[in-house]
C-alpha positions in Angstrom: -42.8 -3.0 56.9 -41.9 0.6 56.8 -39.4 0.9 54.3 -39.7 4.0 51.7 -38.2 3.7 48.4 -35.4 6.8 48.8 -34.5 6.8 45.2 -34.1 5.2 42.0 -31.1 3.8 40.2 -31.4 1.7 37.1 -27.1 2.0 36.8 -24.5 0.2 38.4 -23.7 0.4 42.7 -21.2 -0.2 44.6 -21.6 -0.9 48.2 -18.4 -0.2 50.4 -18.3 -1.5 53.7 -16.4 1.2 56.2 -14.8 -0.8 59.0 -11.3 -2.9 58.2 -12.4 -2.1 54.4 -12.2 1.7 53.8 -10.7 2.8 57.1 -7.7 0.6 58.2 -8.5 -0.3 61.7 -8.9 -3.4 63.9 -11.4 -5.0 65.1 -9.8 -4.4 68.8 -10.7 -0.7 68.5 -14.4 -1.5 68.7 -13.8 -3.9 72.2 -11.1 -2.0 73.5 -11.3 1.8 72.9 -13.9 2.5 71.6 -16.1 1.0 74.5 -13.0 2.7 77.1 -13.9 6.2 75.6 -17.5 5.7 75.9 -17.9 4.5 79.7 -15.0 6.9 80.7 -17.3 9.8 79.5 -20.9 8.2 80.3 -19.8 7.3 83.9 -18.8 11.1 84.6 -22.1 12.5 83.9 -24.1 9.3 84.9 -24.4 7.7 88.2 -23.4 4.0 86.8 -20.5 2.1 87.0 -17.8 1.5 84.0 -18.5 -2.4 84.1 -22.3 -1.8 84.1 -21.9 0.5 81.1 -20.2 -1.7 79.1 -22.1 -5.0 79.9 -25.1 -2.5 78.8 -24.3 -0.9 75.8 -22.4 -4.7 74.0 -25.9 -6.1 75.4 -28.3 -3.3 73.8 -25.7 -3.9 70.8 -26.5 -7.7 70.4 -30.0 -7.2 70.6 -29.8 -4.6 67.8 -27.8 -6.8 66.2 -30.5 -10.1 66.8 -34.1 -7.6 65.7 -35.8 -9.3 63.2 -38.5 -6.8 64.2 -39.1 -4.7 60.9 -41.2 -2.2 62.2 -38.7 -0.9 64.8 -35.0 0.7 63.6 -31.6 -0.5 64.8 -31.3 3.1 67.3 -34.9 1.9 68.5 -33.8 -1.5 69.7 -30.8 -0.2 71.1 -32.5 2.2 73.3 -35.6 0.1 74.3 -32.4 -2.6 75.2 -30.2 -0.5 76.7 -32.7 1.8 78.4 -33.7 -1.9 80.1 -30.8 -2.6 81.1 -29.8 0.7 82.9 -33.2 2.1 84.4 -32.5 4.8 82.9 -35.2 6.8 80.2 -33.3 6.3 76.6 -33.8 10.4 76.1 -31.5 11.1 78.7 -29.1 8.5 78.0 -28.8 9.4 74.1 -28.3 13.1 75.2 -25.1 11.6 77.2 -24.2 9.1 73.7 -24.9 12.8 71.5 -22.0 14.6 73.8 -19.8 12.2 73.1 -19.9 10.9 70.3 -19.2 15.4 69.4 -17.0 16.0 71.6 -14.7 12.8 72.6 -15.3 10.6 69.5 -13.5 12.6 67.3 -10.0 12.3 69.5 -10.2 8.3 68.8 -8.8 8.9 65.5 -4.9 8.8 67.1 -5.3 5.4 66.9 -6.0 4.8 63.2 -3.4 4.9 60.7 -3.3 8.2 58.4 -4.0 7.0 54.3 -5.3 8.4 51.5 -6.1 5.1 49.8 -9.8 4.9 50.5 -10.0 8.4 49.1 -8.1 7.3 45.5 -9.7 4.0 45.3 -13.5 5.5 46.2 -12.5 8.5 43.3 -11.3 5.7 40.6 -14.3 3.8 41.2 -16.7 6.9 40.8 -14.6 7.9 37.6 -15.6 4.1 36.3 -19.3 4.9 36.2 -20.5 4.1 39.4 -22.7 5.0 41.9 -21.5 4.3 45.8 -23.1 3.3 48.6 -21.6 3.3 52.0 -23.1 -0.2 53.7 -21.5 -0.2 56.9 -22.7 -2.1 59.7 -25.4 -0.1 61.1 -24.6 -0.3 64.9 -23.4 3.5 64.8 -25.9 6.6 64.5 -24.8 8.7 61.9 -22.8 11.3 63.5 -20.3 8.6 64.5 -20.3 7.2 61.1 -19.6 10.4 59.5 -16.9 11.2 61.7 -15.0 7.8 60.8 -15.5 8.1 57.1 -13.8 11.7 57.8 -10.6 9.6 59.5 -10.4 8.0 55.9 -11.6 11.2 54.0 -14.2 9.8 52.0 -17.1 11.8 54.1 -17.6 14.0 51.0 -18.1 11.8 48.0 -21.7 11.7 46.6 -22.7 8.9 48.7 -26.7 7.6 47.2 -27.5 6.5 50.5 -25.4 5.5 54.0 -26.3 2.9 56.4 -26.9 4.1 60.0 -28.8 3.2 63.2 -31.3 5.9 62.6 -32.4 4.7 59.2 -32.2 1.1 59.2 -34.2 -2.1 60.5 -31.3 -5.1 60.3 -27.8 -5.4 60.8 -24.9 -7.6 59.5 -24.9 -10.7 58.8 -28.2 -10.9 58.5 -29.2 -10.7 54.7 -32.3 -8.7 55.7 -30.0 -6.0 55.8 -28.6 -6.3 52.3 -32.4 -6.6 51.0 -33.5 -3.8 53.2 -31.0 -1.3 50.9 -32.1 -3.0 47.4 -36.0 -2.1 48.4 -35.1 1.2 49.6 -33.0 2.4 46.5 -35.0 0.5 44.2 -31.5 -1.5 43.0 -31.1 -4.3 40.3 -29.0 -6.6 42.5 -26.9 -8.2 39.6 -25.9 -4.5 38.6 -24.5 -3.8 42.3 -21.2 -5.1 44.3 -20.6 -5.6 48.0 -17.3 -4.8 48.8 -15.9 -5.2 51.9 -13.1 -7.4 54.5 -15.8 -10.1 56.6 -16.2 -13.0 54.7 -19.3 -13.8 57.1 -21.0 -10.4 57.3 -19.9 -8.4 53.5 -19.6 -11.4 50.9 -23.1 -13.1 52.7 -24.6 -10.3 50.2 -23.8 -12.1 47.3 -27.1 -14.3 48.6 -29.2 -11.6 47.1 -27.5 -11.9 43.3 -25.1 -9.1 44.3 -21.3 -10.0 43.4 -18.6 -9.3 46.1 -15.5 -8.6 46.2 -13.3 -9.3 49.5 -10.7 -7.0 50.6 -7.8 -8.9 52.4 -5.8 -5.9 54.2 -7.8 -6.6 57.3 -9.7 -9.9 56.5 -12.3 -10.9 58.8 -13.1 -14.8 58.4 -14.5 -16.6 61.4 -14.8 -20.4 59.5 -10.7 -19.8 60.3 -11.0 -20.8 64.1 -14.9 -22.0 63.9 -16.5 -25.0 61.9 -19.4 -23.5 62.1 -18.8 -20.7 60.3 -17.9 -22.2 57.0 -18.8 -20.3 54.0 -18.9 -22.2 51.5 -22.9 -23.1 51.6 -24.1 -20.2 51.4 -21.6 -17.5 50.2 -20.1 -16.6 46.8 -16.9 -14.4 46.7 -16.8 -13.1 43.1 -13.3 -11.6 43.7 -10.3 -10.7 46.0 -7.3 -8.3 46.9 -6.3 -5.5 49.1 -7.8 -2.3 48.7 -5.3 -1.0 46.2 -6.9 -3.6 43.7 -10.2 -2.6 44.0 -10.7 -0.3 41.1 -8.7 -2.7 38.6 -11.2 -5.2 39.6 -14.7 -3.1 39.5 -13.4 -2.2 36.0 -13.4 -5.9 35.1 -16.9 -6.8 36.7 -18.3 -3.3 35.4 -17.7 -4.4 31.6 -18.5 -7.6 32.8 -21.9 -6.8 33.9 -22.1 -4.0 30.8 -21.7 -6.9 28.4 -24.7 -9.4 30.1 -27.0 -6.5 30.3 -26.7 -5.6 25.9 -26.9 -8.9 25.6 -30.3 -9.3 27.2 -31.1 -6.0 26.3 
């Protein structure tokens, strides 16, 4: 398994999720314009068709989203998919995905609503002792990820580490993902806590001894209309709220946490 240990932190991590957590958007966005900006660019540079673009690239996504294969990351999957799909040589096609994620990308952030929470809630948590990770779903490269963290300007806090398609091997909800950070930044998982608004893809971290806390201004929980989604087996949700309440309750856990570890120590 190639997975480097980036760093070392014996103190105390958040892990923010991005999407519906930090930045208040809709899960609509990522089947409706997101996918509408991409093919309209991609199909006026590429001989290929709207409809075969987007059958494509939400294919090559589910496959990324399906790899157990550790040796390969999520951007290699996508392109060995997506490059299958298309006929087309995965350089030449990532050129076309480069262009626009710089140069239309940026214009999708009409559509999100303008908010300085993240920023105050990310600054009061950092002021409380933590380090932050950003653990977003890691179906984006990083250009694209950056941009969106910019739409909720958080892009410039000291971030340890930020989950992208370049840099990792699993994606959400697989808890492969949630290990694959622990190993790489070398974390103790009952100092860190996954915060974020899917029930089935953030709080499925608390399998790895991590707490959670769920963010309920744009909940995500699919047991609502599906069965077979229930929870309850294998999940733990430490804590809830909206985003506003997220500092107030990582100041609880922190001292929380603060307390077991003298008491072992």
């Amino acid at each position: 398994m190639m997975l480097l240990i980036e760093g070392h932190s014996n103190g105390f991590v958040l892990l923010f999720d991005l999407d519906g957590t930090l930045l208040p958007i809709d899960p609509e966005f990522f089947f409706e314009e997101f996918p509408d900006a991409a093919a309209s660019y991609f199909c006026s540079v590429v001989d290929i068709t709207e409809v075969e673009f987007k059958r494509a690239m939400f294919e090559a996504t589910f496959d990324m989203v399906e790899n157990e294969d550790p040796e390969m990351t999520n951007i290699e999957v996508f392109g060995r998919s997506f490059a299958s799909k298309t006929n087309m040589k995965w350089e030449e096609s990532w050129a076309v995905f480069d262009e626009f994620y710089r140069k239309e990308f940026p214009k999708l952030k009409r559509v999100v609503p303008e908010t300085d929470i993240a920023r105050r809630v990310v600054s009061d948590c950092v002021s409380q002792g933590w380090d932050i990770v950003l653990a977003t779903n890691p179906v984006f490269p990083e250009i694209a990820i950056r941009e969106r963290m910019s739409w909720c300007h958080v892009e410039d806090f000291n971030w340890q580490f930020i989950t992208t398609m370049e840099n990792m091997h699993y994606c959400k909800p697989n808890v492969k993902y949630y290990y694959e950070i622990i190993w790489r930044l070398d974390l103790a998982p009952e100092k860190c806590v996954m915060i974020g608004n899917d029930v089935q893809e953030d709080m499925i971290a608390s399998v790895t001894g991590m707490k959670t806390v769920l963010v309920e201004d744009y909940c995500i929980d699919r047991s609502d209309n599906d069965p077979q989604n229930d929870p309850q087996e294998d999940i733990t949700i430490d804590e809830r709220g909206m985003l506003v309440d997220v500092p107030e309750i990582t100041g609880r856990i922190l001292s929380g946490i603060s307390k077991d570890t003298a008491r072992r120590g």
